[in-house]
C-alpha positions as CSV (number, residue, x, y, z in Angstrom):
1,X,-5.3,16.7,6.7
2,X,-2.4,14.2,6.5
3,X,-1.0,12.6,2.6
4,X,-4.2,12.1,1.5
5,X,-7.8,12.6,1.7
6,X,-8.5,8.6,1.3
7,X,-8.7,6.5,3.6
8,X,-5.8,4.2,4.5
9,X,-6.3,0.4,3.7
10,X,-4.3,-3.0,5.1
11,X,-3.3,-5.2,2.1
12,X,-2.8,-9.1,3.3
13,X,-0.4,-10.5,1.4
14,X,0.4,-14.5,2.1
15,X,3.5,-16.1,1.6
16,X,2.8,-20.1,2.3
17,X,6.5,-20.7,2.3
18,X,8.1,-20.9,-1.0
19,X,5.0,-22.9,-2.1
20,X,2.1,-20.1,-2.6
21,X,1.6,-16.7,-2.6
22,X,-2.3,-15.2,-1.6
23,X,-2.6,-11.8,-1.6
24,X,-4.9,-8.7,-2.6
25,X,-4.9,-9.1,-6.6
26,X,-5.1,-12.9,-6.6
27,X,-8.8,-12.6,-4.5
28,X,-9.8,-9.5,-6.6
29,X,-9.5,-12.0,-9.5
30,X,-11.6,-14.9,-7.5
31,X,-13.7,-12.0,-7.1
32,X,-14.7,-11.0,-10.5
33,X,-15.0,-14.7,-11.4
34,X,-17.0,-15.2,-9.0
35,X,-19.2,-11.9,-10.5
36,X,-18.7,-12.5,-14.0
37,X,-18.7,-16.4,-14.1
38,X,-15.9,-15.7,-17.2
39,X,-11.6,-15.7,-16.4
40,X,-11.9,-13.5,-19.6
41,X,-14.3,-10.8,-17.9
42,X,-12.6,-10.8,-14.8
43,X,-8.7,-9.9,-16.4
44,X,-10.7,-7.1,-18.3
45,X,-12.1,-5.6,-15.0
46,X,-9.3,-5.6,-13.6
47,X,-7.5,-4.7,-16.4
48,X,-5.4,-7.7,-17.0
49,X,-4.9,-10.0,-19.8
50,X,-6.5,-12.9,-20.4
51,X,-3.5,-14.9,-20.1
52,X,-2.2,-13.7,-17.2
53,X,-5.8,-14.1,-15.7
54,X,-5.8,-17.4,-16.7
55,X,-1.7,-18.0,-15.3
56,X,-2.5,-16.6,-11.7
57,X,-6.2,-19.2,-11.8
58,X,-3.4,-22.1,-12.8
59,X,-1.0,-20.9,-10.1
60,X,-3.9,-21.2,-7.0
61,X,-5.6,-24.1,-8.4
62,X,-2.1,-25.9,-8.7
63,X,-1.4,-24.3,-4.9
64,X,-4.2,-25.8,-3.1
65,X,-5.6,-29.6,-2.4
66,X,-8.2,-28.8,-4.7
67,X,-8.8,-26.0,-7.9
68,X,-10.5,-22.6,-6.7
69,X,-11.8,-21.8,-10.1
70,X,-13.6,-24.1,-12.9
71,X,-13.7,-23.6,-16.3
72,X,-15.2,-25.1,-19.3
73,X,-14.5,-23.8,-23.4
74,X,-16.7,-22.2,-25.4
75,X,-18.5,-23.8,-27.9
76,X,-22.6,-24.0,-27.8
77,X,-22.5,-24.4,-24.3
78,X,-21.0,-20.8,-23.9
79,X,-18.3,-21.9,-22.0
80,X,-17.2,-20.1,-18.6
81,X,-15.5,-20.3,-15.1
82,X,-17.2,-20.2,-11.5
83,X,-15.3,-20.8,-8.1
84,X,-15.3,-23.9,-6.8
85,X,-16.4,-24.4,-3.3
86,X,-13.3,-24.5,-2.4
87,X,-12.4,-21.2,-4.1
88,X,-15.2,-20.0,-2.4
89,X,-13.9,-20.3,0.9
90,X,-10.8,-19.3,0.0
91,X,-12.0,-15.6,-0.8
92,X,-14.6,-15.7,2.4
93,X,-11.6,-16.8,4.7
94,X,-9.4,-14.0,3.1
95,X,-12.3,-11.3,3.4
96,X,-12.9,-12.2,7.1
97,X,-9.3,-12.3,7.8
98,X,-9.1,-8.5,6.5
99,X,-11.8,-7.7,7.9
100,X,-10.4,-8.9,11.6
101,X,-7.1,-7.4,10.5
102,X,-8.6,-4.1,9.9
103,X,-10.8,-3.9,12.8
104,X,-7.4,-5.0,14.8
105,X,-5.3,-2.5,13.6
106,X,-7.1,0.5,13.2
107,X,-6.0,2.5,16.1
108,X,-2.3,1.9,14.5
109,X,-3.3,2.8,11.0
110,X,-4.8,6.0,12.4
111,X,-1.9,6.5,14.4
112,X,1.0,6.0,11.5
113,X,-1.6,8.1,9.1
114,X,-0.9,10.6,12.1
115,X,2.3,10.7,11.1
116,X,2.3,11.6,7.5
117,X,3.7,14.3,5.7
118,X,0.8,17.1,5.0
119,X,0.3,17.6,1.1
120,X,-1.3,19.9,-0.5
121,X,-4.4,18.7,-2.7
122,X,-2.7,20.6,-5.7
123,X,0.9,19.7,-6.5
C-alpha cells in the first residue's frame, strides 16, 4: 500500500485574478451555513472563530455581484444566516466542478498515488 491508507482527494482552489479567491475552506463554510442557518455554528464546526467566519462571509459577499450569505442579529427574532440563492449556486457550481474534476482526473491521481513512497502504518 502506497503513503497512506486514505484515499487521495483534488482540492479546487480559485484564484479570480487578484480580485477573489474560492477554494475548499471558503465552500466548507457556505456549507455549514447552509446546515446550521448560524456563521457562529458553522466557524465552530469547522473549528474556526467567529470572526474569522464572519471575515471570509464579508470577503465572498464583497467578491461577487451579489452576497452569498444573509444574516440578521439576534434579538427576539433569534437572529441567524442562510445562503442566498446566489450562495447557493455558488457551492452547487463548486461541488459539480469537483465532482467533474475528480471523475476527470482519477486515472492520474491513481497513477501519481502509484508513485508514492510506501510507509509503514506505525512510525
Amino acid at each position: 500500500m502506497s503513503a497512506s491508507s486514505a484515499p487521495a482527494n483534488l482540492r479546487i482552489r480559485i484564484l479570480f485574478g487578484d480580485r477573489a479567491m474560492l477554494g475548499p475552506g471558503k465552500i466548507d463554510l457556505l456549507n455549514h451555513i447552509r446546515e446550521t442557518g448560524s456563521i457562529a455554528a458553522a466557524g465552530r464546526a469547522m473549528n474556526m472563530s467567529y470572526k474569522r467566519a464572519w471575515m471570509l462571509v464579508e470577503e465572498m459577499n464583497a467578491a461577487f455581484r451579489e452576497p452569498l450569505v444573509a444574516s440578521a442579529r439576534g434579538g427576539k427574532a433569534g437572529g441567524g444566516a442562510h445562503l442566498t440563492e446566489t450562495g447557493q449556486a455558488v457551492l452547487t457550481l463548486y461541488r459539480h466542478m469537483e465532482d467533474t474534476v475528480a471523475k476527470a482526473g482519477a486515472a492520474q491521481v491513481r497513477a501519481l498515488e502509484g508513485l508514492l513512497r510506501d510507509i509503514p502504518h506505525e512510525k
